[in-house]
Backbone bond lengths (Angstrom), bond angles and torsions (degrees), N, CA, C in turn:
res aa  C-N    CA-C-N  psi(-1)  N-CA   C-N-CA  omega(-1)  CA-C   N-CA-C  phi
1 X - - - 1.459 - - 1.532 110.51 -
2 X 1.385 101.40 -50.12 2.042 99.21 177.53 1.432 97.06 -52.64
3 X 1.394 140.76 -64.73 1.526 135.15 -151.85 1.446 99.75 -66.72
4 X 1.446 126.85 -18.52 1.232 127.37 141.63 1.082 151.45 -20.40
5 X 1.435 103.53 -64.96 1.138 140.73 -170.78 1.533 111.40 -85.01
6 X 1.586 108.45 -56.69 1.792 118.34 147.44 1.596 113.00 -19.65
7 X 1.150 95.22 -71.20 1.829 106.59 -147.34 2.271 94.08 -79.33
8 X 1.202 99.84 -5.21 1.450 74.18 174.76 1.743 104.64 -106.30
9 X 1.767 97.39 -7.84 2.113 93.87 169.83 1.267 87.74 -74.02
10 X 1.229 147.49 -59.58 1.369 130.33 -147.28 1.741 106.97 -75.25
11 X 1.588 122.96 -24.05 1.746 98.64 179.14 1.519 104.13 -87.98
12 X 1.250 116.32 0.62 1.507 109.51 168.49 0.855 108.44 -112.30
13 X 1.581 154.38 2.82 1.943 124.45 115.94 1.043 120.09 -46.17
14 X 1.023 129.54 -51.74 1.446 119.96 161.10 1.606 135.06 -38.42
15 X 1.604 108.43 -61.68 1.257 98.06 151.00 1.998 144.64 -35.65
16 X 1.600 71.12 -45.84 1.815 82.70 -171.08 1.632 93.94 -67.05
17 X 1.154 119.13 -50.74 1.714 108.84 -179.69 1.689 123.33 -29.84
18 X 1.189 91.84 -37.03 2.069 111.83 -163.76 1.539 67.47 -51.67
19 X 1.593 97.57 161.39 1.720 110.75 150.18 1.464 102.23 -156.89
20 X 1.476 115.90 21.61 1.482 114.39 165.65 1.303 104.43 -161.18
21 X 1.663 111.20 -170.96 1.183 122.27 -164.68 1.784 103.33 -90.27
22 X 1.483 101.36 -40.25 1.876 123.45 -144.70 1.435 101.41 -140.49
23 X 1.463 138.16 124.12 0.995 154.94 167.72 1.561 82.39 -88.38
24 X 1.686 146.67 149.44 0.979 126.73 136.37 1.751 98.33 -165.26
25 X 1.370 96.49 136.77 1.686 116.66 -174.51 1.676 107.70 -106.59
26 X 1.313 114.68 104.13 1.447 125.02 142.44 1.199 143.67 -27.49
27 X 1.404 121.87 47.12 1.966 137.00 -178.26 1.053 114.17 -36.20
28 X 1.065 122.00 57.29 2.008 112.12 -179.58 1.155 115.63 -62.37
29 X 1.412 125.25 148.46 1.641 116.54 170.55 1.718 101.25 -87.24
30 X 1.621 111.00 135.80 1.804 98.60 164.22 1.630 82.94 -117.84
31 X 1.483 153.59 33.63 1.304 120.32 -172.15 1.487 121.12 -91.80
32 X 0.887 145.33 -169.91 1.500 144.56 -119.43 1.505 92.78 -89.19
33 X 1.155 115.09 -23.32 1.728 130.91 -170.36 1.943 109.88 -76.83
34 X 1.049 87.65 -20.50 2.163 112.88 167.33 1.213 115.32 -90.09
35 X 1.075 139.84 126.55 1.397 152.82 -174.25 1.844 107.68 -104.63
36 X 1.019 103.03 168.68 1.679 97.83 178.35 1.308 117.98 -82.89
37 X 1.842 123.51 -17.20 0.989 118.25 162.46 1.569 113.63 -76.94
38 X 1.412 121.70 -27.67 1.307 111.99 179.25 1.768 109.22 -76.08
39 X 1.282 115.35 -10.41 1.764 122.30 178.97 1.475 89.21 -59.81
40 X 1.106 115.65 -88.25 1.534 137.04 154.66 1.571 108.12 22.07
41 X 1.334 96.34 -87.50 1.634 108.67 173.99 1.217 120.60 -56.04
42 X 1.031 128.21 -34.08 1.779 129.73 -172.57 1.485 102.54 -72.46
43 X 1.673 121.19 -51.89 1.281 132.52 177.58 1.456 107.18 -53.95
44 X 1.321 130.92 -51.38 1.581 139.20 174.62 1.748 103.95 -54.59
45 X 1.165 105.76 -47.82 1.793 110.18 -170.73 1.937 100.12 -60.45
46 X 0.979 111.30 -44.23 1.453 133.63 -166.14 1.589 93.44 -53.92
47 X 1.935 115.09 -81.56 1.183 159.27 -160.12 1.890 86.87 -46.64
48 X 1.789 112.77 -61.27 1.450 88.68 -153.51 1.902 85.69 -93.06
49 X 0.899 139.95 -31.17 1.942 123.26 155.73 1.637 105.76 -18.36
50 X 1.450 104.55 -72.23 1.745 76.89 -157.20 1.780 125.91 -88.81
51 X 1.715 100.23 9.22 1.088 111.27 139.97 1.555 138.27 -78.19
52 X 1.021 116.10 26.59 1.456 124.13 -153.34 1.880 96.15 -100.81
53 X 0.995 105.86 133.21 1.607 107.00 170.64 1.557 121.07 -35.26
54 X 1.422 91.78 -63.07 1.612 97.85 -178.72 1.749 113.16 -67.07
55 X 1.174 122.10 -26.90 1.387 138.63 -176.15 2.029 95.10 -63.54
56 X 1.198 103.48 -45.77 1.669 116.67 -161.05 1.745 87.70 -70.65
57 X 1.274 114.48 -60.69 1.196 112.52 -179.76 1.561 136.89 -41.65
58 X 1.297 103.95 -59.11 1.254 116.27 150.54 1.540 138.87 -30.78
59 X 1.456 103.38 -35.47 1.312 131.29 169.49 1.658 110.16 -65.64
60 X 1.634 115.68 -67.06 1.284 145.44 137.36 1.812 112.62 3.07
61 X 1.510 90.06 -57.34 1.396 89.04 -167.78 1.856 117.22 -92.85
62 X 1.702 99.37 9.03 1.592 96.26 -173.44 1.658 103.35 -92.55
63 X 1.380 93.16 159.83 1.823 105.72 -175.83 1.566 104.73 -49.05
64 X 1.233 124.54 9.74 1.597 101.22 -178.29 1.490 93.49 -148.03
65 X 1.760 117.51 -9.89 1.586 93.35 159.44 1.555 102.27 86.25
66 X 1.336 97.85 8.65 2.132 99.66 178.67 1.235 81.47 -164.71
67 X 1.867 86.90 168.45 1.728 126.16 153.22 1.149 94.31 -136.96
68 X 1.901 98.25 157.61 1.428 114.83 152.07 1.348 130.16 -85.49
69 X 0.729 160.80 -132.82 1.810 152.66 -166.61 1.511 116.74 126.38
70 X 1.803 93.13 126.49 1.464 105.06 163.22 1.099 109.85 -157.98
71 X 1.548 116.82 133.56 1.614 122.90 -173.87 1.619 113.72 -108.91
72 X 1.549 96.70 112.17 1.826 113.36 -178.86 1.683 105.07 -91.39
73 X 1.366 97.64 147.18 1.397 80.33 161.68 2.138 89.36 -126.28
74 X 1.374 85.26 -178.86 1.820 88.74 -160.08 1.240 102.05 -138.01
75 X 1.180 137.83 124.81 1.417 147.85 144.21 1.759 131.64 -109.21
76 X 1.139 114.27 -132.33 1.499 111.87 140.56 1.496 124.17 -50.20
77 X 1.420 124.67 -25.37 0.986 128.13 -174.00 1.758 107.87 -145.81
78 X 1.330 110.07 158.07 1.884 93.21 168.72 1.818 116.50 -128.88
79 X 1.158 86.11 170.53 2.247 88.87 -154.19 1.390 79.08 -134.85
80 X 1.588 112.87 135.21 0.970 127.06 159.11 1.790 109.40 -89.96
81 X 1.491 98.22 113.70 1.197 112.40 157.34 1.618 144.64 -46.70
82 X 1.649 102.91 -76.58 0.912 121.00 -160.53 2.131 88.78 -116.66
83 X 1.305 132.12 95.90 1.434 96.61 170.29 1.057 157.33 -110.16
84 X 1.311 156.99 154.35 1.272 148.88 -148.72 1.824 115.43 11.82
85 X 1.190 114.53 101.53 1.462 107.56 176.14 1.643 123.58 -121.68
86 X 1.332 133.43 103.81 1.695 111.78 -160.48 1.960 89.13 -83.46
87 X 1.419 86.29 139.12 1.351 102.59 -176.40 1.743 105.47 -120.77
88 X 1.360 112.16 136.76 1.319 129.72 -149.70 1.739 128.75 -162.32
89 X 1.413 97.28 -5.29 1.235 113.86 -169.84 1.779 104.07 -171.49
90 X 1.522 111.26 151.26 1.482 120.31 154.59 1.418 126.16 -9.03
91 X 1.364 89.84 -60.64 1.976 120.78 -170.93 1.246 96.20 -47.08
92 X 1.790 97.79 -75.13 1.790 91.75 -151.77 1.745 104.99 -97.26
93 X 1.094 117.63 20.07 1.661 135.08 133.10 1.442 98.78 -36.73
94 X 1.319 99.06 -82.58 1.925 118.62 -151.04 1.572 77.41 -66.49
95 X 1.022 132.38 -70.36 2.090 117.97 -164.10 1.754 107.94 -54.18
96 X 1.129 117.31 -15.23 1.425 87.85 -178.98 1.603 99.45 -103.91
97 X 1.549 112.33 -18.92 1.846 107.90 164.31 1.679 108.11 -46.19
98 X 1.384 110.68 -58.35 1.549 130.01 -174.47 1.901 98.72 -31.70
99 X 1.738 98.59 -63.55 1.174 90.91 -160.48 1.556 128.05 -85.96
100 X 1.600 115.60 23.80 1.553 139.15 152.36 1.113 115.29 -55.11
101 X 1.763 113.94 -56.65 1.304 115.92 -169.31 1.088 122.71 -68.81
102 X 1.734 132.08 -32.78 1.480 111.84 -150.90 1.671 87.08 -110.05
103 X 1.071 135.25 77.29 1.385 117.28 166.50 1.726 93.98 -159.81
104 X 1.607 93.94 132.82 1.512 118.29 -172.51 1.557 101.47 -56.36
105 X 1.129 108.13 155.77 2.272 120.79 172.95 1.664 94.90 -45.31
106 X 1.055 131.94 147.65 0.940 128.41 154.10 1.965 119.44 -137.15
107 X 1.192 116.16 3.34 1.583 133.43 152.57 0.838 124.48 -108.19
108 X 2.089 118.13 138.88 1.156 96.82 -172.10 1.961 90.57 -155.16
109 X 0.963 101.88 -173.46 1.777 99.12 175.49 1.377 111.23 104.10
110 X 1.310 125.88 -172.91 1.169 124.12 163.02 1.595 119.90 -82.59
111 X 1.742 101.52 161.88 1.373 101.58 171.41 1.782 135.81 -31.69
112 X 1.531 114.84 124.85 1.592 104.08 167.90 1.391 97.82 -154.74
113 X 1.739 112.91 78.36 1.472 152.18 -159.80 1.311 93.36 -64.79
114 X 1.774 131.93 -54.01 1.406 124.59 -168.38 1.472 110.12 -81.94
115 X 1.780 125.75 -23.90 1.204 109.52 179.44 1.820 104.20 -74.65
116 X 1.451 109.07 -28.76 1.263 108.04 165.63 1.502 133.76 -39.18
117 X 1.583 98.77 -46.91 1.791 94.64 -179.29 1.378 101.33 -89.67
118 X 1.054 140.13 -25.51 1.625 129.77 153.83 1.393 128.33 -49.07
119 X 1.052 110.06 -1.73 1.806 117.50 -171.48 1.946 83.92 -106.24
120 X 1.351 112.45 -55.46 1.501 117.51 168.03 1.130 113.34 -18.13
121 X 1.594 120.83 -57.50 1.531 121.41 -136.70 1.724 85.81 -125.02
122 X 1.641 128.39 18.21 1.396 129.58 162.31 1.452 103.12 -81.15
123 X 1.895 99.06 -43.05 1.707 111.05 -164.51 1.172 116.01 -58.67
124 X 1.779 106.45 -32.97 1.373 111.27 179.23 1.456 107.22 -86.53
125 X 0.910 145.36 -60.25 1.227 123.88 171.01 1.225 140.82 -46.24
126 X 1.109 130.02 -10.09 1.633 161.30 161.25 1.717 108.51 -56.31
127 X 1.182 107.96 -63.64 1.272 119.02 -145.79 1.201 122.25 -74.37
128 X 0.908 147.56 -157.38 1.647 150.18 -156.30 1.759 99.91 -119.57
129 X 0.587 143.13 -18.39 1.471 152.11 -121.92 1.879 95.56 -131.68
130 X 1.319 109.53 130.78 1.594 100.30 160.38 1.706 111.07 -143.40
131 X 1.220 113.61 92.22 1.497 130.09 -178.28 1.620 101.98 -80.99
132 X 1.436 97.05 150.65 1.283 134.09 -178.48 1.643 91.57 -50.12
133 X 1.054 93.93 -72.03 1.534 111.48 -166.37 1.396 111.35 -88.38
134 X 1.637 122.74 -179.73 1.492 126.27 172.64 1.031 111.82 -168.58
135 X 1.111 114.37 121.78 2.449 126.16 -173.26 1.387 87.51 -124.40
136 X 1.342 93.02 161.28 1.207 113.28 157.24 1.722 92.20 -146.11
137 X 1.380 96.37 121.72 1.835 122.53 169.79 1.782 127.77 -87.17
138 X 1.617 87.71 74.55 2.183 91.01 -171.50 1.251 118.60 -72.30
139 X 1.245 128.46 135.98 1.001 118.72 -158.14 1.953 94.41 -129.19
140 X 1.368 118.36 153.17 1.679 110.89 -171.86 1.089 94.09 157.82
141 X 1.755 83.85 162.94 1.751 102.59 179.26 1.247 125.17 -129.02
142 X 1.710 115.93 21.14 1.279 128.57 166.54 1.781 100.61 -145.75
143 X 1.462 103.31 179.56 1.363 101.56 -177.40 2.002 109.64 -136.56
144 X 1.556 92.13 8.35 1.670 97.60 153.10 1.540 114.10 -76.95
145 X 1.455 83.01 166.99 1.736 121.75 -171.16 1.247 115.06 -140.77
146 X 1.248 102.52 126.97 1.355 100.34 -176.72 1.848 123.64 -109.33
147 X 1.347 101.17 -30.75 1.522 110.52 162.71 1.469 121.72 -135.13
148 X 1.196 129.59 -145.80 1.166 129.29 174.22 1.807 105.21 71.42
149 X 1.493 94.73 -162.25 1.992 111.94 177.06 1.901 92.92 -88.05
150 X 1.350 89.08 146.99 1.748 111.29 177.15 1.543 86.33 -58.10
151 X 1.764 102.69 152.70 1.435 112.27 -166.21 1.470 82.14 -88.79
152 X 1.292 153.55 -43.86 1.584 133.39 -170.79 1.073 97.85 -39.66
153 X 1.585 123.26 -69.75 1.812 131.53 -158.00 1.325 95.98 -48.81
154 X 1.677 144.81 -53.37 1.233 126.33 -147.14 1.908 94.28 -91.41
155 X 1.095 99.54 -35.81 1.518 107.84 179.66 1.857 96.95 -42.71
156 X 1.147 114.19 -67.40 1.511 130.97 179.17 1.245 92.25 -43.37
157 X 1.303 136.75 -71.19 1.316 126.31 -149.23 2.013 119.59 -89.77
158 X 2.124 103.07 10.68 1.270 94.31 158.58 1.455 120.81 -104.79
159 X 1.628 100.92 -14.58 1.154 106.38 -179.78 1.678 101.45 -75.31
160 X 1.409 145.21 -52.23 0.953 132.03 173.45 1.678 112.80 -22.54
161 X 1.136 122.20 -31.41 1.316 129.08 -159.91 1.673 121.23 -83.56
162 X 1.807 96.94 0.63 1.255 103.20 -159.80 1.871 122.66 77.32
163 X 1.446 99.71 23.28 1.853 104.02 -169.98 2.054 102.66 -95.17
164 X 0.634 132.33 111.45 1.238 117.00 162.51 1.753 111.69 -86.23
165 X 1.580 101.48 141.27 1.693 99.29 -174.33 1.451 98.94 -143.10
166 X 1.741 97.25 119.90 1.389 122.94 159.10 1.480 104.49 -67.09
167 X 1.827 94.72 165.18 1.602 107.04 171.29 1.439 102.94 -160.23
168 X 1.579 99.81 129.24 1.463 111.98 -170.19 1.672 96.56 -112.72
169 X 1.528 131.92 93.03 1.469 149.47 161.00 1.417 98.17 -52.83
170 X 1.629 105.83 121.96 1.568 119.37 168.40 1.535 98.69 -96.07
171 X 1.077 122.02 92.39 1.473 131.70 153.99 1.888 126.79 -38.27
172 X 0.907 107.92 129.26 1.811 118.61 -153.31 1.632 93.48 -127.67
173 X 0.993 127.61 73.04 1.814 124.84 171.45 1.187 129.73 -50.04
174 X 1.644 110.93 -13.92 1.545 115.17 157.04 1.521 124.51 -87.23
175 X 1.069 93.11 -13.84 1.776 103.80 172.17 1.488 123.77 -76.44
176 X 1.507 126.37 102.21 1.487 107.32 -162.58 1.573 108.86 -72.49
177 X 1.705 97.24 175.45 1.215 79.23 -164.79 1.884 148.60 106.58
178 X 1.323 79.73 -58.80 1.493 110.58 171.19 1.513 130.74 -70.24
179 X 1.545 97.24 -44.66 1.076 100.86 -177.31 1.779 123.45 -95.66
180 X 1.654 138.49 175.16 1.190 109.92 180.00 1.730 108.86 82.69
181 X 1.257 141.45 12.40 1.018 160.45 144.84 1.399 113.44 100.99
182 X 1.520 102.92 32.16 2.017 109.75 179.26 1.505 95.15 -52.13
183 X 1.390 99.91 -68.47 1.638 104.98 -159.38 1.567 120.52 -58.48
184 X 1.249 98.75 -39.40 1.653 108.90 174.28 1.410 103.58 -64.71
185 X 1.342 142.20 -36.42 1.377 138.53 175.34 1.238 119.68 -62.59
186 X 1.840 122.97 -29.96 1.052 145.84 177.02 1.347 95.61 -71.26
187 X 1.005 124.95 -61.97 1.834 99.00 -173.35 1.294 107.45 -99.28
188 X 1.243 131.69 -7.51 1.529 106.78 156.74 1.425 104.17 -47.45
189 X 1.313 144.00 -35.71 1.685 131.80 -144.55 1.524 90.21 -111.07
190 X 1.417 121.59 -58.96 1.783 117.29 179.24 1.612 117.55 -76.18
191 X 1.115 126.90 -35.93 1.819 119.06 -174.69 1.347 92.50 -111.36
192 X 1.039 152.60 -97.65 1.352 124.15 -110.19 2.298 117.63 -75.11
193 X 0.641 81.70 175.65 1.552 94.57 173.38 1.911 138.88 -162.56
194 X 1.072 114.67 178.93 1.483 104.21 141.02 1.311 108.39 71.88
195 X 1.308 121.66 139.59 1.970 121.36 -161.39 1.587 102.22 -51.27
196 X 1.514 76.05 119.96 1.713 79.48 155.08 1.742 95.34 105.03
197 X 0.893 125.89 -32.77 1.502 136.13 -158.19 1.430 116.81 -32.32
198 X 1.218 132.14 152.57 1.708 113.51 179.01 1.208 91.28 173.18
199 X 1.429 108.19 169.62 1.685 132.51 -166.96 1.793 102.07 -126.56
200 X 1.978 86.40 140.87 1.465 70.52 -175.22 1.548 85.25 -131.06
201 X 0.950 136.51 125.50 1.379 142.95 -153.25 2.083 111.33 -97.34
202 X 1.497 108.24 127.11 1.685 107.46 178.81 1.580 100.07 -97.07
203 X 1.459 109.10 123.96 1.501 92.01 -177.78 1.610 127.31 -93.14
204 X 1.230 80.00 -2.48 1.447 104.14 179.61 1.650 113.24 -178.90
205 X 2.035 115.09 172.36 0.944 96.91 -161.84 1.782 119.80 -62.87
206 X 1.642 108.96 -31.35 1.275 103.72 -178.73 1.478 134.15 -50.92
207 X 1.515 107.95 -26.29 1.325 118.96 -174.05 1.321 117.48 -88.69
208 X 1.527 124.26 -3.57 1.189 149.64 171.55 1.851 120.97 -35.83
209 X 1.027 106.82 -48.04 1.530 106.50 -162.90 1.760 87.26 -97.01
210 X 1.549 119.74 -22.92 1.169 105.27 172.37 1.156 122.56 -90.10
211 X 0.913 133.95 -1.69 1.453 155.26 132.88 1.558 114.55 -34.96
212 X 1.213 125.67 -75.39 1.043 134.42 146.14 1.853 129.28 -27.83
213 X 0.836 135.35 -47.21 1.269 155.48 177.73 2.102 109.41 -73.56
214 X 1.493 105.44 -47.17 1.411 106.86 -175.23 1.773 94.60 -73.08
215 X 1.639 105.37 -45.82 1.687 106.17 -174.06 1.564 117.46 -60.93
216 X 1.224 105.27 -18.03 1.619 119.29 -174.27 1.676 97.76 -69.13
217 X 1.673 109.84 -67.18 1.561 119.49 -174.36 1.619 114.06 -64.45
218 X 1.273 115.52 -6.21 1.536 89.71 168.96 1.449 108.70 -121.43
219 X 1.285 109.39 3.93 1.758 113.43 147.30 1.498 120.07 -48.84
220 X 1.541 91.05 -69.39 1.603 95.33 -173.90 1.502 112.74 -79.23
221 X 1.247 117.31 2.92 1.345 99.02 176.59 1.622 109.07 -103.73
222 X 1.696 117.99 -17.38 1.209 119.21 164.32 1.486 100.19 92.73
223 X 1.904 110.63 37.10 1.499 120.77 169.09 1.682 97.22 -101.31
224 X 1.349 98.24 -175.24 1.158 121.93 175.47 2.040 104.64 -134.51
225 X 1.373 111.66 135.88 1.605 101.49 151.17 1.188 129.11 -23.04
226 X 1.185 112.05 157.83 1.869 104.87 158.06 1.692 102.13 -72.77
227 X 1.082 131.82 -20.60 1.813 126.53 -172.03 1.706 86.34 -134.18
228 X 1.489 108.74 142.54 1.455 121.47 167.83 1.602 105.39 -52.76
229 X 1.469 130.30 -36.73 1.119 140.02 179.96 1.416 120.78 -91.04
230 X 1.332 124.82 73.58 1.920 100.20 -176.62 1.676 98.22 -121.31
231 X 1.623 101.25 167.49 1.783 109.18 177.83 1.246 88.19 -115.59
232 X 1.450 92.37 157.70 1.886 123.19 172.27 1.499 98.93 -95.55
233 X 1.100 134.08 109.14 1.944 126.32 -169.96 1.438 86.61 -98.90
């Protein structure tokens, strides 16, 4: 009865710690292959997604009624954008969209994808916030590296962490190669991981924010695709 009695104080400190549903970090690509109008766009695609009705809802509908949120973008180096925001309502939806837009590039260089998802899984451990869950959402349009730790090793070492990591491939149709599921094959095998894991593919720029928006709702709602692999056309 005491080890009883133990083990149900300890899953309700634990419990009581949670204070959300979703730990989840926003991987943007800014590297040299992103332009400032495409910075632009990615931040806008982001901004009106998780303002999105159905996006709010979704939110709405998790056991704790929030997420956490922070949007990186990643190059040679990574800049926190947008940071840590618990989102819970319309309001601070629209304030953490707000605070995407007004802030200058601040990454830049070529790809370094594994120091990238390690900077991911610093934010989460850092932060104020202790969610049920934990993603990290990469976002890019190649699947080289140019410095840093090999993306397996860091890949290995967030998932060790209990991290599961989506990857949303911006597809480039002039890029050979690319198109026809190169890139999506590329991180099915190097980034993603961890229950639940899956690719949600941009096939281009138009399909982008919806892209964004479908990958958002089955994050926070803790679905999966019908295929680990699907595109937003």
């Amino acid at each position: 009865m005491r080890w009883m009695i133990l083990a149900a104080g300890l899953w309700a400190g634990t419990a009581a710690a949670q204070d959300t549903d979703l730990e989840l970090v926003l991987l943007a690509d800014a590297s040299g292959s992103i332009d400032a109008t495409e910075i632009a766009f990615q931040r806008q695609g982001y901004a009106s997604a998780i303002t999105d009705p159905e996006v709010l809802a979704a939110i709405a509908n998790t056991a704790y009624g929030s997420i956490a949120v922070t949007y990186v973008e990643w190059a040679a180096n990574t800049a926190v954008v947008a940071d840590w925001q618990k989102i819970d309502s319309a309001e601070t939806a629209a304030a953490f969209a707000a605070s995407l837009l007004d802030k200058p590039r601040q990454a830049y260089g070529r790809n370094a994808i594994g120091s990238a998802l390690l900077d991911a899984l610093r934010l989460m451990d850092t932060n104020a916030h202790d969610g049920w869950r934990r993603v990290i959402d990469f976002s890019g349009d190649s699947a080289n590296s140019y410095s840093g730790p090999p993306i397996r090793e860091a890949r290995d070492q967030v998932l060790a962490a209990g991290v599961t990591i989506n990857a949303l491939p911006i597809l480039r149709p002039t890029d050979p190669g690319r198109a026809h599921g190169g890139l999506e094959a590329r991180y099915e095998e190097l980034i993603v991981g961890g229950p639940g894991a899956f690719v949600v593919t941009a096939e281009n720029r138009a399909s982008f924010a919806e892209a964004v928006k479908r990958k958002l709702i089955l994050e926070i709602s803790g679905r999966e695709p019908a295929r680990r692999m699907a595109r937003a056309e």
